[in-house]
C-alpha positions as CSV (number, residue, x, y, z in Angstrom):
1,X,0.0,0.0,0.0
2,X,1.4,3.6,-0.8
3,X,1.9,6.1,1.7
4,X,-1.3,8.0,0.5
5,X,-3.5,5.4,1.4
6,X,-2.5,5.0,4.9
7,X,-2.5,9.0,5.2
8,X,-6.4,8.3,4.0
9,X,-7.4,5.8,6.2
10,X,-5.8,8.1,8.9
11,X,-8.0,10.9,8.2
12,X,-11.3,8.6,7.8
13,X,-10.7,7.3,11.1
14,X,-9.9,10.3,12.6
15,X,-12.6,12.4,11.5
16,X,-15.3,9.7,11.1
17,X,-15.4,8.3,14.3
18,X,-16.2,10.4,17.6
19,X,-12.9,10.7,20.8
20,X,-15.9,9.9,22.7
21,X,-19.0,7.5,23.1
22,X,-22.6,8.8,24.2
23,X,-21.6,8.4,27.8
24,X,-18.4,9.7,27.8
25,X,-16.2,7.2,27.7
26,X,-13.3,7.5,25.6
27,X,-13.9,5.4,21.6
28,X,-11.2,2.8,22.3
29,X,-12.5,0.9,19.1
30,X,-11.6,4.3,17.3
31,X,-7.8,4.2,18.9
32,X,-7.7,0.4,18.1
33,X,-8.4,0.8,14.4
34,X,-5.8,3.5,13.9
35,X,-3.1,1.7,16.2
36,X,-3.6,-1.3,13.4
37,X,-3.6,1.2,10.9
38,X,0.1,2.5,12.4
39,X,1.1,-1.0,12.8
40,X,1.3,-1.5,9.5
41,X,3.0,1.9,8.7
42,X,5.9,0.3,10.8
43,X,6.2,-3.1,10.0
44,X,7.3,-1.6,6.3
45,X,9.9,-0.2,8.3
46,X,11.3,-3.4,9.3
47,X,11.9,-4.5,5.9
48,X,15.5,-3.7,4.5
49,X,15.3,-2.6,1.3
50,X,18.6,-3.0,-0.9
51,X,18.6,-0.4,-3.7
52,X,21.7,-0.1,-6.0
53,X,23.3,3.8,-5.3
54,X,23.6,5.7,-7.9
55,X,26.1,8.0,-6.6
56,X,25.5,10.5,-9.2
57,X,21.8,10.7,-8.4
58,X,22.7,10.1,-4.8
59,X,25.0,14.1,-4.6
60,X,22.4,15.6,-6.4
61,X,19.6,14.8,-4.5
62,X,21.4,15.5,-1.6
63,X,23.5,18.2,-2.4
64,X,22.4,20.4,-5.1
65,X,19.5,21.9,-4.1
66,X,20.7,22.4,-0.5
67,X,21.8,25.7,-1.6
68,X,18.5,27.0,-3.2
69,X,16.0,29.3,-1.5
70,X,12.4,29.3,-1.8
71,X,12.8,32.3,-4.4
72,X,15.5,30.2,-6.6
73,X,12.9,27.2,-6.3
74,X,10.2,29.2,-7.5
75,X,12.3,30.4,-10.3
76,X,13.2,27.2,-11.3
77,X,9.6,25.2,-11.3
78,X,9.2,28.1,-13.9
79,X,11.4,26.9,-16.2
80,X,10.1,24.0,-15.9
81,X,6.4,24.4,-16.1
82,X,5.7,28.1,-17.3
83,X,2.7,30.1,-15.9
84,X,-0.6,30.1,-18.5
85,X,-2.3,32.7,-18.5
């Protein structure tokens, strides 16, 4: 599952299910469904991916745009994709 669907399912049960029942007592069944939810964030975490490095690709994504500020971003995602008017 991508990132985006868990961010979702976060939301949904976040905002779709009360912090509290009728009574006042606190929606444990809510917290239990997004704990499961988290669980599963993690347990990707566990795996160990082993990707090749590129160590051309690796400086520049780590490197070259260090050194830009928001105004030399902006300029450059003009380039890139002009305004339309």
């Amino acid at each position: 599952m991508s990132t985006g669907i868990y961010l979702t399912d976060l939301t949904f049960i976040e905002e779709g299910n009360p912090d509290k029942l009728p009574g006042g007592q606190i929606n444990f069944n809510k917290r239990r469904i997004f704990a499961g939810t988290i669980t599963q964030i993690l347990d990707y975490q566990k795996n160990e991916y082993n990707f090749t490095v590129v160590n051309g690709l690796r400086w520049h994504l780590t490197h070259l745009f260090l050194s830009w500020n928001e105004d030399g971003l902006y300029k450059q995602s003009l380039l890139v994709e002009p305004r339309q008017n």
